[in-house]
Backbone as CSV, one residue per row, in Angstrom:
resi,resn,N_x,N_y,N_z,CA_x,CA_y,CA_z,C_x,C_y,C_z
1,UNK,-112.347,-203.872,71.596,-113.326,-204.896,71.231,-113.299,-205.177,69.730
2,UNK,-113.110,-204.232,68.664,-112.809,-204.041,67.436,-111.713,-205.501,66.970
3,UNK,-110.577,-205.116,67.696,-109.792,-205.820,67.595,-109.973,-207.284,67.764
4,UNK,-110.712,-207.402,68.820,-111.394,-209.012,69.069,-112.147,-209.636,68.436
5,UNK,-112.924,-208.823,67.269,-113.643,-209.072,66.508,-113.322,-209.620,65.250
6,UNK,-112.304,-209.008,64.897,-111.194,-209.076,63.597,-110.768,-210.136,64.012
7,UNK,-110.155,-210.612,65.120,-109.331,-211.698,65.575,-110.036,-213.358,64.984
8,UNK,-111.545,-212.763,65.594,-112.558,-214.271,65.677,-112.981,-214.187,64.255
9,UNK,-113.296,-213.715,63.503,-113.596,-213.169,62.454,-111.949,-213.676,61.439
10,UNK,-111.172,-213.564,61.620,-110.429,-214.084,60.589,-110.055,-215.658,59.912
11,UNK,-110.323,-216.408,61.555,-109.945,-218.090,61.245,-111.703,-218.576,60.250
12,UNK,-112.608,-218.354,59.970,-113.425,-217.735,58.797,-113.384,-217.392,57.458
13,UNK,-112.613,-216.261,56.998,-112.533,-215.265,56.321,-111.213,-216.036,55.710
14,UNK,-110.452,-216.830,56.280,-109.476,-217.775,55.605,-110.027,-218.740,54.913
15,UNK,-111.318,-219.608,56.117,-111.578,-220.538,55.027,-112.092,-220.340,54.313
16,UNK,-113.251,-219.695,54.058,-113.751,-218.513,52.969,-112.923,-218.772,51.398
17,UNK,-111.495,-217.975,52.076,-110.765,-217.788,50.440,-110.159,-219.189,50.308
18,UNK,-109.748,-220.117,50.971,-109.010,-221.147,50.880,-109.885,-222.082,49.683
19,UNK,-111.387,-222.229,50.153,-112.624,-222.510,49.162,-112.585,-221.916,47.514
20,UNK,-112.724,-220.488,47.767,-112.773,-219.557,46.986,-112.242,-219.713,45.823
21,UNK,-110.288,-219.670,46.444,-109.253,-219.252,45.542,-108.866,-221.088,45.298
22,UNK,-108.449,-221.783,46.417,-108.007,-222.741,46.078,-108.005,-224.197,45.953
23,UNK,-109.377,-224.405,46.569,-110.228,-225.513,46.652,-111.239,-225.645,45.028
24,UNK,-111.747,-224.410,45.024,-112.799,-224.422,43.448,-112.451,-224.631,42.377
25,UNK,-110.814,-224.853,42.382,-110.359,-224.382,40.909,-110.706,-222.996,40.133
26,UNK,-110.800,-221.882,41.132,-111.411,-221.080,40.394,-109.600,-220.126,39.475
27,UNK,-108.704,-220.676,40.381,-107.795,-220.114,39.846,-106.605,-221.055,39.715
28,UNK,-106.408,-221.156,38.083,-105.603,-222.464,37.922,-103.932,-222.418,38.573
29,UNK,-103.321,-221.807,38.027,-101.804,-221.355,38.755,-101.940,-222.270,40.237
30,UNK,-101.198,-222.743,39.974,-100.415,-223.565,42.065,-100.158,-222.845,42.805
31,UNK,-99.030,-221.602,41.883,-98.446,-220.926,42.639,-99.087,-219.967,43.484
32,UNK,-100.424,-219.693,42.474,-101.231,-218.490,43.208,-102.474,-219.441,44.343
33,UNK,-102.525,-220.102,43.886,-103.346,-221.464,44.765,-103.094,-221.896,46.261
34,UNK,-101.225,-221.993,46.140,-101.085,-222.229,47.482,-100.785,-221.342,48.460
35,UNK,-100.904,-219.641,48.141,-100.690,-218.785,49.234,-102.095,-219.393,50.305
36,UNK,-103.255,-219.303,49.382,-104.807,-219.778,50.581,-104.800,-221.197,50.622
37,UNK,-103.941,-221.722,50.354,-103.723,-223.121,51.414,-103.561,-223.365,52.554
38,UNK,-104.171,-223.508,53.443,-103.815,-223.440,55.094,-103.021,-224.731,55.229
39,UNK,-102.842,-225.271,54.524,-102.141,-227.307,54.615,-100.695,-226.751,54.586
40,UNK,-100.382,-225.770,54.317,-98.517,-224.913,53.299,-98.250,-224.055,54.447
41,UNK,-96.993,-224.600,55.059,-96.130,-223.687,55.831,-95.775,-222.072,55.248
42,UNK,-95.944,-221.762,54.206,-96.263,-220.495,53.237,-97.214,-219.878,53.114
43,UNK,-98.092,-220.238,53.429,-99.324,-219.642,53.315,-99.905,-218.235,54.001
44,UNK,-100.920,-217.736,53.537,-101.484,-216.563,54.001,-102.044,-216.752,55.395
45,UNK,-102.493,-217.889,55.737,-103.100,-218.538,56.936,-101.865,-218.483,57.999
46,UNK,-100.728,-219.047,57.447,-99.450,-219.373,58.605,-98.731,-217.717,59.238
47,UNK,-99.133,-217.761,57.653,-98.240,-215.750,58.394,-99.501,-215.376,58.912
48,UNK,-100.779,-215.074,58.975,-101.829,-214.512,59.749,-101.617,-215.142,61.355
49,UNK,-101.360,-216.494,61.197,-101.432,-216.919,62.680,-99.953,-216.055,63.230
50,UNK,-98.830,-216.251,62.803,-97.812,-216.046,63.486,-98.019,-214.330,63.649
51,UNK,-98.482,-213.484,62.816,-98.954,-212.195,63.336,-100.075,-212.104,64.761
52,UNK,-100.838,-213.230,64.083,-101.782,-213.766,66.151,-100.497,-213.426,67.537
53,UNK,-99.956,-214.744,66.886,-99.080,-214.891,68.151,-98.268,-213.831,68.606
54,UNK,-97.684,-213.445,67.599,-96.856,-212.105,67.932,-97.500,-210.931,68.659
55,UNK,-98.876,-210.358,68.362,-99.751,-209.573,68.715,-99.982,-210.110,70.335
56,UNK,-100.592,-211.899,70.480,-100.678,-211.887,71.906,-99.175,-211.183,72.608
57,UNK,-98.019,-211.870,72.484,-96.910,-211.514,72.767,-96.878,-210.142,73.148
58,UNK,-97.052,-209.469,72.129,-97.118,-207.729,72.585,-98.022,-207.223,73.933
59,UNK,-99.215,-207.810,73.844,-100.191,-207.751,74.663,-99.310,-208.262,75.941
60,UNK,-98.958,-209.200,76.212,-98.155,-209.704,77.419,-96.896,-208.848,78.065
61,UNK,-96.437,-208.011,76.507,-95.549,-206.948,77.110,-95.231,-205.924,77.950
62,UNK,-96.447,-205.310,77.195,-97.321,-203.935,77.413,-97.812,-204.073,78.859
63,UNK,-98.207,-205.823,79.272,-98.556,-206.028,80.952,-97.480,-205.622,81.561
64,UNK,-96.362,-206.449,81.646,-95.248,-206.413,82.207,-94.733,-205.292,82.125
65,UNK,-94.669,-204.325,80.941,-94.325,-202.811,81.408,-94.751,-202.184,81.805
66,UNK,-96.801,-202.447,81.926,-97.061,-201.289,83.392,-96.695,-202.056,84.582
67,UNK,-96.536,-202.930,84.813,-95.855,-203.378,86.206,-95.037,-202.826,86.429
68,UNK,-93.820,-202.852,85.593,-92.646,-202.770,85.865,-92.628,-200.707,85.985
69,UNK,-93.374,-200.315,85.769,-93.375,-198.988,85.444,-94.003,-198.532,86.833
70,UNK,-95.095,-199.129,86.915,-95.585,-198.450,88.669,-95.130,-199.629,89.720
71,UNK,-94.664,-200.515,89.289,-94.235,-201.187,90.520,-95.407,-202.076,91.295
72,UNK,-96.104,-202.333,90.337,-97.802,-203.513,90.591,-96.784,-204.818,90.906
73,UNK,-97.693,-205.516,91.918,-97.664,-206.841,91.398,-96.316,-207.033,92.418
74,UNK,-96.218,-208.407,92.246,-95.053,-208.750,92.928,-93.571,-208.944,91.565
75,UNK,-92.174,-208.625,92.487,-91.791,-208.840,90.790,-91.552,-210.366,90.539
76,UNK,-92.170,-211.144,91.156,-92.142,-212.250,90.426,-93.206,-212.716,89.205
77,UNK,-94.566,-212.034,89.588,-95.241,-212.064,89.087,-95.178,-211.221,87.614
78,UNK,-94.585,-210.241,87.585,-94.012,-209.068,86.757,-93.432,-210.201,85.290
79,UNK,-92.573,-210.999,86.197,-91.190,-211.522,85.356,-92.068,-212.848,84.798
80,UNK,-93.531,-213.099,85.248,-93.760,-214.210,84.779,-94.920,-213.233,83.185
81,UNK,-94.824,-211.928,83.398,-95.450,-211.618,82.350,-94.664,-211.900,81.203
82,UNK,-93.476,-210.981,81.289,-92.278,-211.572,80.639,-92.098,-212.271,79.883
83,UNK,-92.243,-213.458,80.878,-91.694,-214.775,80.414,-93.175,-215.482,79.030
84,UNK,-93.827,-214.950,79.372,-95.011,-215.130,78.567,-94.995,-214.216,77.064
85,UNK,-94.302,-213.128,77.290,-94.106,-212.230,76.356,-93.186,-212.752,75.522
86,UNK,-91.928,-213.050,75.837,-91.049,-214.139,75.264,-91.429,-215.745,74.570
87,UNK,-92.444,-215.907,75.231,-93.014,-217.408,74.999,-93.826,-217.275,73.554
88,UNK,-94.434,-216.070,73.596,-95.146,-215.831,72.542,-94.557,-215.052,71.516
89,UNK,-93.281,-214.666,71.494,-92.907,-214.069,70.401,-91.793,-215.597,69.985
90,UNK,-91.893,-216.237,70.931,-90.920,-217.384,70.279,-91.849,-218.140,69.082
91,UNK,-93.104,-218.288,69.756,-93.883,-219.094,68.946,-94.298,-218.672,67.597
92,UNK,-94.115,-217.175,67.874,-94.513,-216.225,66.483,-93.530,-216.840,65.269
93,UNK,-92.013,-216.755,65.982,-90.719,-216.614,65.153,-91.014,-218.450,64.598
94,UNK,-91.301,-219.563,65.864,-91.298,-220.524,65.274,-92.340,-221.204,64.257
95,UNK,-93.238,-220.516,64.182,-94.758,-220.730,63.544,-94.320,-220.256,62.118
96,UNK,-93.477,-218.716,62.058,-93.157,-218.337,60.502,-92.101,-219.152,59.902
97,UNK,-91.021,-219.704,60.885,-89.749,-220.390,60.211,-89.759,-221.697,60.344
98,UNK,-91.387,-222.247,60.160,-91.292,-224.234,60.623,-90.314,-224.680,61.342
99,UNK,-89.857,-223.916,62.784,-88.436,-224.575,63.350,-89.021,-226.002,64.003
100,UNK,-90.135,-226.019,64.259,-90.120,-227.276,65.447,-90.426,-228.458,64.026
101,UNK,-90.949,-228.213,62.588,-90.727,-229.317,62.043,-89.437,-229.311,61.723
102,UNK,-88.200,-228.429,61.332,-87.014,-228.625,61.007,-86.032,-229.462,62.442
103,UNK,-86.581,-228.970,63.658,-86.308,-229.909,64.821,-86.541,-231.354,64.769
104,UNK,-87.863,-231.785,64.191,-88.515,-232.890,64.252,-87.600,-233.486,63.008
105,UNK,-87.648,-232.806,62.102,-87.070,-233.744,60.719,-85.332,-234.283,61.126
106,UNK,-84.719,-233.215,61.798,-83.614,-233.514,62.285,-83.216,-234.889,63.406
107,UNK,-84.442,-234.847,64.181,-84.418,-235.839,65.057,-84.660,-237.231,64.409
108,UNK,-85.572,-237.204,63.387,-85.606,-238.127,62.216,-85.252,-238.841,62.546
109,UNK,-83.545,-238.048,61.407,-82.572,-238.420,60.755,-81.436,-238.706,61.444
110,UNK,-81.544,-237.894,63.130,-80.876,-238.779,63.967,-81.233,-240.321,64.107
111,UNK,-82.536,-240.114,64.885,-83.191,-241.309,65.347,-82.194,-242.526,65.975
112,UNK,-82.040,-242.637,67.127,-81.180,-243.121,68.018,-81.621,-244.360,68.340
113,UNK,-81.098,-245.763,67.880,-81.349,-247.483,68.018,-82.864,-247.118,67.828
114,UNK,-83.426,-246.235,66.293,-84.834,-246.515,66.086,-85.695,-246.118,66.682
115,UNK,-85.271,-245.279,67.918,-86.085,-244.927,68.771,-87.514,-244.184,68.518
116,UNK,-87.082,-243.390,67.368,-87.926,-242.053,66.933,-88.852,-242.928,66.233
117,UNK,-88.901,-244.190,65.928,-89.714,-244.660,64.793,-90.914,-245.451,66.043
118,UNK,-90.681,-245.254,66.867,-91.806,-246.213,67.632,-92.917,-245.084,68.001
119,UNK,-92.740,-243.749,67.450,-93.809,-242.693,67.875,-94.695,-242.198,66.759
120,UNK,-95.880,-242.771,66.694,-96.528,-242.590,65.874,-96.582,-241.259,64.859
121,UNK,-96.537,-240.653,65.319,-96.968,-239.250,64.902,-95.617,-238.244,64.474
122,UNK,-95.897,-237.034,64.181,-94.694,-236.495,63.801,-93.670,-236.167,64.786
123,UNK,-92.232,-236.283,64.637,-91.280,-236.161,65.537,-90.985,-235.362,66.857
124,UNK,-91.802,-233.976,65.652,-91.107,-232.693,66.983,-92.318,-232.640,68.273
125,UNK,-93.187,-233.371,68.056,-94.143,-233.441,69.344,-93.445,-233.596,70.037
126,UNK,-92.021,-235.185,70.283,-91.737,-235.304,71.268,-91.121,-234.779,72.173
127,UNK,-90.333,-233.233,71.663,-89.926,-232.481,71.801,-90.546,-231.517,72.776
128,UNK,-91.725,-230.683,71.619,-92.318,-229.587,71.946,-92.987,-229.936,72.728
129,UNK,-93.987,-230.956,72.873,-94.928,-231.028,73.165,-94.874,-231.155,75.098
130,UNK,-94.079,-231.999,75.282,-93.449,-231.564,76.908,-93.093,-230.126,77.184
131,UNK,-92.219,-229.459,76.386,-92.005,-228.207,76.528,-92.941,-227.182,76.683
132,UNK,-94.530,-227.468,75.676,-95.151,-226.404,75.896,-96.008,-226.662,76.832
133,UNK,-96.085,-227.808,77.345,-97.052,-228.235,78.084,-96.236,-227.665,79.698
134,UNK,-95.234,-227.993,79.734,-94.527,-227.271,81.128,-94.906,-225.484,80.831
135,UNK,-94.561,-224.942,79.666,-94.775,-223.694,79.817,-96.062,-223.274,80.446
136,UNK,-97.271,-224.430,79.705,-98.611,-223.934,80.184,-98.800,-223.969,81.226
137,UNK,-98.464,-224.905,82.166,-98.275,-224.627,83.355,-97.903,-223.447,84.118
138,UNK,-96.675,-223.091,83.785,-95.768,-221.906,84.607,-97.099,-220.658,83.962
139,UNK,-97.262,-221.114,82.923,-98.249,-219.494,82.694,-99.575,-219.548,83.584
140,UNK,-100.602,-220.594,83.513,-101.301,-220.978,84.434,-100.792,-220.477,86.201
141,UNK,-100.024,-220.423,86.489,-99.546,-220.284,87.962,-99.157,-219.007,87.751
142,UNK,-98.761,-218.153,86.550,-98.672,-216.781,86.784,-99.846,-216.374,86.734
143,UNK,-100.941,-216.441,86.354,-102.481,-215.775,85.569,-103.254,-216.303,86.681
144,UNK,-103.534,-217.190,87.637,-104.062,-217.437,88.419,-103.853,-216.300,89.319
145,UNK,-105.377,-215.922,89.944,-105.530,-214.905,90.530,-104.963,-213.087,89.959
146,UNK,-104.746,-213.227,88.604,-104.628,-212.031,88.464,-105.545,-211.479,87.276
147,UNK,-105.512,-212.770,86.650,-106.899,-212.836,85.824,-108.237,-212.544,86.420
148,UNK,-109.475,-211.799,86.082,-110.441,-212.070,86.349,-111.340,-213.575,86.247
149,UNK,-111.965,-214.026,86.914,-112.339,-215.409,86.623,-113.080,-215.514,85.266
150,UNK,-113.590,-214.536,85.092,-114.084,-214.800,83.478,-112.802,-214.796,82.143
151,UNK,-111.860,-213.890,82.815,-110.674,-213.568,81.772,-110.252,-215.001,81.665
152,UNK,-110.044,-215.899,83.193,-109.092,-216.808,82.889,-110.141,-218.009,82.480
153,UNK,-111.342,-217.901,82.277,-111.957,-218.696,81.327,-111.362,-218.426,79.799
154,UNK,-111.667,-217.128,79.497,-111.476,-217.384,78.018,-110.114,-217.753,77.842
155,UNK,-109.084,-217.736,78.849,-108.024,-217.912,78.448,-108.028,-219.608,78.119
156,UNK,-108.364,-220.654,79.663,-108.178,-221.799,79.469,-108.467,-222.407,78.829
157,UNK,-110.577,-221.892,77.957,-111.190,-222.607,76.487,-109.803,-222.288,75.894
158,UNK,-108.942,-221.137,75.548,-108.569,-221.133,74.211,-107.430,-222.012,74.163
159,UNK,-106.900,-222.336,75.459,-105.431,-223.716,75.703,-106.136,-224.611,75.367
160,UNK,-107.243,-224.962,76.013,-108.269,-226.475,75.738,-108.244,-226.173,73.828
161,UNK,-108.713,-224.934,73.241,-109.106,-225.528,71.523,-107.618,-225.490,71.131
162,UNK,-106.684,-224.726,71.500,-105.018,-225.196,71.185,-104.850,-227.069,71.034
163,UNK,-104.911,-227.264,72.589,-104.895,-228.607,72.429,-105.793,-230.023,71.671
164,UNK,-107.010,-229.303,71.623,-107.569,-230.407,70.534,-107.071,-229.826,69.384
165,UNK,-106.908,-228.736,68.633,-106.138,-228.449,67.199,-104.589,-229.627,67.189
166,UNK,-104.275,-229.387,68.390,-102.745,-230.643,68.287,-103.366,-231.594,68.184
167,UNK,-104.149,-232.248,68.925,-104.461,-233.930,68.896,-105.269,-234.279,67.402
168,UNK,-105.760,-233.158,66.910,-106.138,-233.313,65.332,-104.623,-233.598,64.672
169,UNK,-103.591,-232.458,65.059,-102.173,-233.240,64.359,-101.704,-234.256,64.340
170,UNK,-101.744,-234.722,65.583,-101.283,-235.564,65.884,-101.807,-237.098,65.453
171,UNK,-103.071,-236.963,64.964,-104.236,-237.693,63.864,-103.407,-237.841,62.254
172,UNK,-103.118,-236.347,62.141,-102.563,-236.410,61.026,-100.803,-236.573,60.659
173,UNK,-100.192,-236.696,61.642,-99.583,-237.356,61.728,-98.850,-238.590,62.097
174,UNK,-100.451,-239.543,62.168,-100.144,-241.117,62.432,-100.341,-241.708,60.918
175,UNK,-100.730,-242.912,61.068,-100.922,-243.989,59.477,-102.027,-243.723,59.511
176,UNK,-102.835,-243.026,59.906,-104.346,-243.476,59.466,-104.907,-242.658,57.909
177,UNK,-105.505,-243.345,57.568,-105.194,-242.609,55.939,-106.448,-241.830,55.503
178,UNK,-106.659,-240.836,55.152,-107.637,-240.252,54.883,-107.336,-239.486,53.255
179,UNK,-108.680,-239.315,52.917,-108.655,-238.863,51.006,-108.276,-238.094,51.253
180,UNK,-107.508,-237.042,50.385,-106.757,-235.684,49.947,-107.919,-234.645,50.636
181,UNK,-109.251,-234.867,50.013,-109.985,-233.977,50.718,-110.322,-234.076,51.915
182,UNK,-110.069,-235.275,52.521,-110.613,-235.034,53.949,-109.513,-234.739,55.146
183,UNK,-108.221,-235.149,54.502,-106.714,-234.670,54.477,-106.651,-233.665,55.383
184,UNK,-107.385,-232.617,53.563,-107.310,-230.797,53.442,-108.073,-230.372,54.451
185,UNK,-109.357,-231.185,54.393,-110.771,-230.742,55.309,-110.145,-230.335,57.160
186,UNK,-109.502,-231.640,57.671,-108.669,-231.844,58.934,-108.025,-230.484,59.317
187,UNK,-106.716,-230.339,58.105,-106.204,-229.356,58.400,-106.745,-227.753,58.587
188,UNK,-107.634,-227.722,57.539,-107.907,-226.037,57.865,-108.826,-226.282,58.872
189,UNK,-109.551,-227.486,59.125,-110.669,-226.669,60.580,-109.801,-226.772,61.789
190,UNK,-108.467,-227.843,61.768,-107.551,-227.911,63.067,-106.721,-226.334,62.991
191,UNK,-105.884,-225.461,61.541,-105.941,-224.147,62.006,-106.926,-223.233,62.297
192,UNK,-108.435,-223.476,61.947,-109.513,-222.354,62.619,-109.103,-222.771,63.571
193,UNK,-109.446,-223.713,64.100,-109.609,-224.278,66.003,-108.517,-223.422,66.445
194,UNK,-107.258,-223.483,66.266,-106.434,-222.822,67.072,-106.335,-221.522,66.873
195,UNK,-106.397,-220.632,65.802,-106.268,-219.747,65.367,-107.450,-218.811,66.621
196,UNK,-108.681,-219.660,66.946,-109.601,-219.443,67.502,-109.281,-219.501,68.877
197,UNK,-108.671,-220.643,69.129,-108.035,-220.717,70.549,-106.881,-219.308,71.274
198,UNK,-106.279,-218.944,70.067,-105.218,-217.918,70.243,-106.407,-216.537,70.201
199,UNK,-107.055,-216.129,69.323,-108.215,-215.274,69.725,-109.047,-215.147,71.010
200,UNK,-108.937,-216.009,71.840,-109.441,-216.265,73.037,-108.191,-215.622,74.199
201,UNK,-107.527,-216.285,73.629,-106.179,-215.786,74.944,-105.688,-214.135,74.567
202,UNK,-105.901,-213.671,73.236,-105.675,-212.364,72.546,-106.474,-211.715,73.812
203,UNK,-108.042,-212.581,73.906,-109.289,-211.226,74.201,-109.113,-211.182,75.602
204,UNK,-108.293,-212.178,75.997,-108.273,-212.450,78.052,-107.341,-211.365,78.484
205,UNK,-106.112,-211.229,77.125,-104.709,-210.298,77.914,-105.207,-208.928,77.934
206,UNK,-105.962,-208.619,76.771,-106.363,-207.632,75.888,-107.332,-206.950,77.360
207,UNK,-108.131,-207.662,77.639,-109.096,-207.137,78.747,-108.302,-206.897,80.065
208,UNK,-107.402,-208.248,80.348,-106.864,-207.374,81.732,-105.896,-206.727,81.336
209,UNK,-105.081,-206.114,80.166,-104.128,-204.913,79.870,-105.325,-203.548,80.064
210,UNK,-106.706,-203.724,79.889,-107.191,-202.234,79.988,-108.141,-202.615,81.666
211,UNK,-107.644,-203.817,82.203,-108.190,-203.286,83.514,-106.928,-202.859,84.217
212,UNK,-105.719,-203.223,83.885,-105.009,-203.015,85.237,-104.139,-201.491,84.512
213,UNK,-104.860,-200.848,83.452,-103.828,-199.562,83.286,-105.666,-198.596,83.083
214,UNK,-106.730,-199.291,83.699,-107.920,-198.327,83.550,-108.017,-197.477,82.369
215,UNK,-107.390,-198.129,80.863,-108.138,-197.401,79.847,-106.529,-195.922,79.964
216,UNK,-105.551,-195.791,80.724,-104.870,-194.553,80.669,-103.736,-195.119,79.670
217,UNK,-103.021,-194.326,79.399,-101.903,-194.597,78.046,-100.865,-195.029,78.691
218,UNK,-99.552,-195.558,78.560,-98.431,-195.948,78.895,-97.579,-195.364,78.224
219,UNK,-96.910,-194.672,79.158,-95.629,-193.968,79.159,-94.230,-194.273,79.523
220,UNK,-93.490,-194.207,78.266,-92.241,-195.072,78.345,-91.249,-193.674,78.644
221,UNK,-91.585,-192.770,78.251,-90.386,-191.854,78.687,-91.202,-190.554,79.606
């Protein structure tokens, strides 16, 4: 529960310093300014989330290896933990190394008879955004019925605040023009929102990893 606490408790405690350190001018340097920028693929905020994601990831592991260890579950169901475990350490790796904007910028600069220019918003949506949306699915059809119905509440609020944090991107990446501060304002409450959303799905795995191993340790050898 500790852990869940810290979780909800951090998309907060960012904006906090983001104010603090780099909104007040309290500290002139850029350089030291833009680690608590949540707007900066660099930032203290981006590596905190991608440690989120990675952490759910683990959590999804740790499922799939007591399955796979007593033989729970069907193994399809097993392999869809897996596949979730993988899903979330991808997102970890892509969240720290901006791959889906280096995808998007690439598609750019392809941009095929102009095509890419008739989509409002930034590129790699058109990409990802089918992609993760099929994933949510396949995860949805694994977690159904193995979730508790309250677990797979907190899970689905936290896909639902995922997805309004995108459609805030996706705001900010059309023409519509907003002041620097209200810019800045957009971005850090669209990373609380998700950061918050991923704290939700943290506390859903987190609870059924200690119902379906009853609180006992896992033993790998």
């Amino acid at each position: 529960m500790s852990a869940t606490i810290v979780e909800f408790a951090i998309p907060l405690v960012l904006i906090v310093l983001d104010y603090a350190f780099n909104r007040s001018g309290l500290i002139e340097a850029v350089e030291v300014r833009t680690i608590f920028n949540p707007t900066r693929e660099d930032s203290l905020s981006n590596w905190v989330s991608s440690l989120q994601e990675l952490a759910i990831g683990v959590v999804a592991a740790l499922i799939y290896a007591h399955g796979r260890i007593t033989q729970s579950g069907s193994p399809w169901m097993r392999r869809g933990w897996l596949f979730i475990a993988l899903l979330f350490a991808y997102v970890s790796i892509d969240d720290g190394m901006s791959v889906h904007e280096r995808v998007g910028t690439a598609l750019a600069n392809w941009n095929p008879d102009g095509v890419v220019d008739l989509y409002p918003s930034y590129p790699w949506q058109l990409i990802f955004v089918p992609l993760f949306g099929a994933a949510g699915l396949v995860m949805l059809f694994v977690l159904y019925g193995q979730l508790s119905w309250g677990q797979l509440l907190f899970f689905c609020v936290g896909v639902g605040m995922i997805m309004f944090a995108q459609s805030l991107d996706f705001i900010e990446g059309s023409s519509i023009v907003l002041s620097d501060a209200m810019s800045h304002f957009q971005k850090a409450i669209e990373e609380a929102i998700e950061m918050s959303g991923m704290a939700l799905i943290f506390f859903a795995f987190a609870r059924h990893l200690v119902t379906v191993t009853r609180g006992r340790r896992l033993r790998f050898v």
